[in-house]
C-alpha positions in Angstrom: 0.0 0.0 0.0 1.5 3.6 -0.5 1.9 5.6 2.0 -0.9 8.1 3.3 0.1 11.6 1.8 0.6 14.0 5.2 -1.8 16.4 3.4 -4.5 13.9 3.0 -8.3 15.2 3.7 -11.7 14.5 2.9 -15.1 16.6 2.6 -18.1 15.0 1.8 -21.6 16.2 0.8 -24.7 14.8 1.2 -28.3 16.0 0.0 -31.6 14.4 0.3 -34.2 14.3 -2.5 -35.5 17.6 -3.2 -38.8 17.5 -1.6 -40.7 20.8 -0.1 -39.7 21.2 3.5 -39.4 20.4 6.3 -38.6 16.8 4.7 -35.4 18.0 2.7 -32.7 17.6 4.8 -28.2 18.0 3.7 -24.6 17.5 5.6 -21.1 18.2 5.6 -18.5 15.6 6.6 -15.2 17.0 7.0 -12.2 14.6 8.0 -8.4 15.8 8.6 -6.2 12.8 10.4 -4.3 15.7 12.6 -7.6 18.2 13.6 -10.2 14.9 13.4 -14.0 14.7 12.3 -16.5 17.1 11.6 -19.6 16.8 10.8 -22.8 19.7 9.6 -26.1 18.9 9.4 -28.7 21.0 8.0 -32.7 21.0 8.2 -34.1 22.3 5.0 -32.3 24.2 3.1 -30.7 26.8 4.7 -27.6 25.8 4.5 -26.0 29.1 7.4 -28.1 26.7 9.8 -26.8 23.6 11.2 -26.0 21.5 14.1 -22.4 20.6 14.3 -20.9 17.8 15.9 -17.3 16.8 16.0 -15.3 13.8 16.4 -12.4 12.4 16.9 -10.9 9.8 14.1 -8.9 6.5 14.5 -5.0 5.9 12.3 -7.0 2.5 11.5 -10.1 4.2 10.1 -7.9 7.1 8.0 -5.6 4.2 6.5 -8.2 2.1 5.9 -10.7 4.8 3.6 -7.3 5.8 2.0 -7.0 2.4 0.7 -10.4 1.9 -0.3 -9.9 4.9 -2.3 -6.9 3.5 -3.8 -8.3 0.5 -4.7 -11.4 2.6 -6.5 -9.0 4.4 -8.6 -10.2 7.6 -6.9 -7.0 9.2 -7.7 -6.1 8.5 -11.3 -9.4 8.4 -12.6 -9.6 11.6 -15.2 -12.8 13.0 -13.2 -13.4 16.4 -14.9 -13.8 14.4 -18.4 -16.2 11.7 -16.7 -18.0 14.7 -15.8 -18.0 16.5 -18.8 -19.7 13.5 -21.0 -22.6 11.9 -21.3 -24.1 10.0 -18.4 -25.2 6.5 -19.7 -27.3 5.6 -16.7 -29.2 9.0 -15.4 -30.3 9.0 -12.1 -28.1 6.8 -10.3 -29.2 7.5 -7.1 -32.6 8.3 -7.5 -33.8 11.8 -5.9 -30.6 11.9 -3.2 -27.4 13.2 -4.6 -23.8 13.0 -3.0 -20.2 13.8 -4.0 -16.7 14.6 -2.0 -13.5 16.1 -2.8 -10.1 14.4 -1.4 -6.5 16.4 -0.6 -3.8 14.4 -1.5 0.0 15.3 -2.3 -1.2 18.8 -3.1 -3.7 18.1 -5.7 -7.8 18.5 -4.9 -9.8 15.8 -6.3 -13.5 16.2 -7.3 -15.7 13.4 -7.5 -19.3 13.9 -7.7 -20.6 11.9 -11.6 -21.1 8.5 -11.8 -20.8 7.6 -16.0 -22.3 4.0 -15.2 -23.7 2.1 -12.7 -20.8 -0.3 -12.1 -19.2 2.9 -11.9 -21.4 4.0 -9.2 -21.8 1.0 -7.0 -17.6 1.2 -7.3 -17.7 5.0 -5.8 -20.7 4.4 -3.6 -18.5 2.0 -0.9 -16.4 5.4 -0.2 -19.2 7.2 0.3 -20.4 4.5 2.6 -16.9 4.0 4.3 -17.2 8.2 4.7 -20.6 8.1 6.2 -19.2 5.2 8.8 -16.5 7.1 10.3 -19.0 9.4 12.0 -19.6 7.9 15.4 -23.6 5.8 15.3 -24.5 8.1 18.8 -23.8 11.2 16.5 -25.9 10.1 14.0 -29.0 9.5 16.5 -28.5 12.6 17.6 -29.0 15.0 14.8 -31.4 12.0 12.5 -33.4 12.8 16.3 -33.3 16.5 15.8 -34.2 16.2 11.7 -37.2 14.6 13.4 -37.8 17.2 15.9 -37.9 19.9 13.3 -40.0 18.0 11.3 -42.6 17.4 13.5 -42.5 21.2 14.7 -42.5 22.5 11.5 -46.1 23.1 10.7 -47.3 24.2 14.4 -48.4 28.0 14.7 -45.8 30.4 15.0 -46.3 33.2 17.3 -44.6 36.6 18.5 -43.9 39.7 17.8 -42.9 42.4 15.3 -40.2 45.2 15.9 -41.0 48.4 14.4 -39.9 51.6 14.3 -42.9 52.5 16.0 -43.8 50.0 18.6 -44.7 46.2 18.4 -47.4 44.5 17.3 -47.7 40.6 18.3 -48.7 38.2 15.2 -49.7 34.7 14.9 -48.8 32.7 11.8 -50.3 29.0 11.0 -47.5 27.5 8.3 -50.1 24.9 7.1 -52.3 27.7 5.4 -50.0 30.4 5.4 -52.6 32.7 7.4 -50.5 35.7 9.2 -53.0 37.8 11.7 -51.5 41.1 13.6 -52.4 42.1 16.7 -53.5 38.3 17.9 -52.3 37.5 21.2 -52.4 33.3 21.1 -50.5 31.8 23.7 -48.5 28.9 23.0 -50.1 26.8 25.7 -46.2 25.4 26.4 -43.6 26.0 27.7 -41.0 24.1 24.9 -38.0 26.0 24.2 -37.2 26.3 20.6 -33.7 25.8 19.4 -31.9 28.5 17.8 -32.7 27.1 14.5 -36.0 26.6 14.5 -36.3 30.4 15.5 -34.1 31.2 12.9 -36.6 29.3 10.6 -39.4 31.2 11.6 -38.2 34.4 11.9 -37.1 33.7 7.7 -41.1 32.5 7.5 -42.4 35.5 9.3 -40.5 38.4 7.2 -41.3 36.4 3.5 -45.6 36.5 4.8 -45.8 40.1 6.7 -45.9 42.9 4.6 -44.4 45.2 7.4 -41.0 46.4 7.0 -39.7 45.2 10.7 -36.3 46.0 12.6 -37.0 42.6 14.5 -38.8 39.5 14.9 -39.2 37.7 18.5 -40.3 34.6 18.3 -42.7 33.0 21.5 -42.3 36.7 23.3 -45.2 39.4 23.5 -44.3 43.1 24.5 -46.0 44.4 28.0 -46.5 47.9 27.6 -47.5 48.2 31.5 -44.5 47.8 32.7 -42.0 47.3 29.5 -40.8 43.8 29.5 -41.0 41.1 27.3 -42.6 37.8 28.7 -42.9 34.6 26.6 -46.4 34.1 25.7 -47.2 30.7 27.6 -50.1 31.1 30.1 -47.6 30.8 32.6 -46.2 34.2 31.8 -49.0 36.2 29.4 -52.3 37.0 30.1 -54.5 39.0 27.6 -52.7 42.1 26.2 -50.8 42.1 29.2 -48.1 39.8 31.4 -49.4 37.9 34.3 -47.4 39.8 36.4 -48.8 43.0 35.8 -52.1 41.4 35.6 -51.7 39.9 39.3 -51.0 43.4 40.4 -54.2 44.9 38.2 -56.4 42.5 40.3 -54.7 43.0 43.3 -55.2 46.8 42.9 -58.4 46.6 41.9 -59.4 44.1 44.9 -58.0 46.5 46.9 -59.7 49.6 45.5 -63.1 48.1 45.8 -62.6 47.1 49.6 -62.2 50.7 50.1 -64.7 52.0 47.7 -67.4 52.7 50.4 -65.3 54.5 52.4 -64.0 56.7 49.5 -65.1 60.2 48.5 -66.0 61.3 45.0 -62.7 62.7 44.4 -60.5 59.6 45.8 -62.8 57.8 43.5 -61.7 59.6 40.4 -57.9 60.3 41.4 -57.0 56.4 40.2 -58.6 56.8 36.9 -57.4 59.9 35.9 -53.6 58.3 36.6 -54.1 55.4 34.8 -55.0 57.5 31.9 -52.3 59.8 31.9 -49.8 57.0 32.3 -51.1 55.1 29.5 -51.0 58.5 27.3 -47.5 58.9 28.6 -46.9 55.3 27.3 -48.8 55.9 24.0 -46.7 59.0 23.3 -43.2 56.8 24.5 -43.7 53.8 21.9 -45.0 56.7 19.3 
């Protein structure tokens, strides 16, 4: 066997059928014998979003894909003409499509056309012996998260919109593509969504609103009584307002009415008249 070049490196692509999300799913395998394994795996097809995993990779495993390659003829195999002609046997691998490109004694070798299907099945144990380097646990892990994403895909995306003048919650059901403003819908859970999947929605939410917005929060409503943001799970909004401030609005009011009998006309008035000039004071603010 020749020895491994000390420049030797692999990255691999891989990219599921083309099908409308959230079923579509591509990764990244990148393998260096000194830095180790890496691996990118990206729901849908934004490919700036990812979950990234690394590992670390065995002399036995490196030596072993180097002379699998070898004995494929992954190296003196004129690529860039295979390419370039004809394919006798289109789609080889049905709607999924896959390549890599290998580092070895300086040169960068392409290989992503398969002229036959002998050809294929020859080139298609690398890719395999590629895919089998990454640790089984990692690839639970993120074929698990694919899922999750999947399965949370078409659920009803609330929140709110930054504007130059204020905020303005929204609710937005994917399956129809219905955006509504000004709807306060609580989530009715208290799931965390990765950054991803906010990243998703907050792509979702600027391509349906017709508002030019500074800013998209995903799950949060703004309380304009006291200037917070709360997430909008019934443990944290109420309606229009956050549970906290609604807790002290009861409380206030609980306590007004206990003293009502006692109060005179004036000391009846005095509360309303603040709560309107603080809410006009507030009004004029987010104006």
């Amino acid at each position: 066997m020749r020895h491994m070049p000390p420049d030797y490196a692999i990255w691999y692509q891989y990219y599921s059928e083309p099908t409308p999300p959230p079923d579509h799913y591509e990764y990244t395998i990148r393998i260096d014998p000194d830095s180790g394994g890496e691996i990118v795996f990206c729901p849908d097809y934004h490919e700036e979003q990812g979950w990234t995993e690394t590992f670390s990779v065995e002399p036995e495993e490196i030596g072993q894909l180097y002379s699998l390659m070898l004995e494929r003829e992954v190296f003196t195999k004129d690529w860039p003409a295979l390419k370039g002609a004809d394919s006798e046997w289109p789609d080889v691998t049905g709607g999924d499509s896959e390549s890599f490109q290998v580092t070895a004694h300086g040169n960068d070798i392409g290989v992503s056309c398969h002229h036959t299907r002998a050809e294929y099945e020859s080139i298609r144990q690398v890719y395999t012996a590629i895919r089998a380097i990454v640790p089984e646990a990692i690839w639970g892990k993120l074929m698990a998260q694919q899922e999750e994403y999947r399965q949370d895909y078409f659920k009803p995306v609330v929140g709110s919109l930054v504007t130059d003048v204020g905020t303005r919650a929204f609710m937005f059901d994917p399956e129809t593509d219905r955006f509504e403003l000004d709807a306060y819908t609580q989530s009715g859970s208290e799931a965390r969504l990765t950054e991803i999947q906010k990243r998703r929605d907050e792509h979702r939410i600027h391509r349906v609103s017709d508002f030019l917005a500074e800013g998209v929060r995903i799950g949060e409503y703004f309380c304009e009584s006291c200037g917070t943001w709360a997430k909008a799970d019934r443990h944290q909004w109420s309606f229009r307002i956050c549970v906290s401030c609604a807790m002290d609005r009861a409380s206030e009011m609980g306590e007004y009415y206990r003293n009502l009998p006692q109060m005179t006309l004036s000391q009846r008035a005095v509360p309303g008249i603040v709560r309107m000039i603080k809410r006009m004071f507030r009004w004029i603010h987010l104006s």
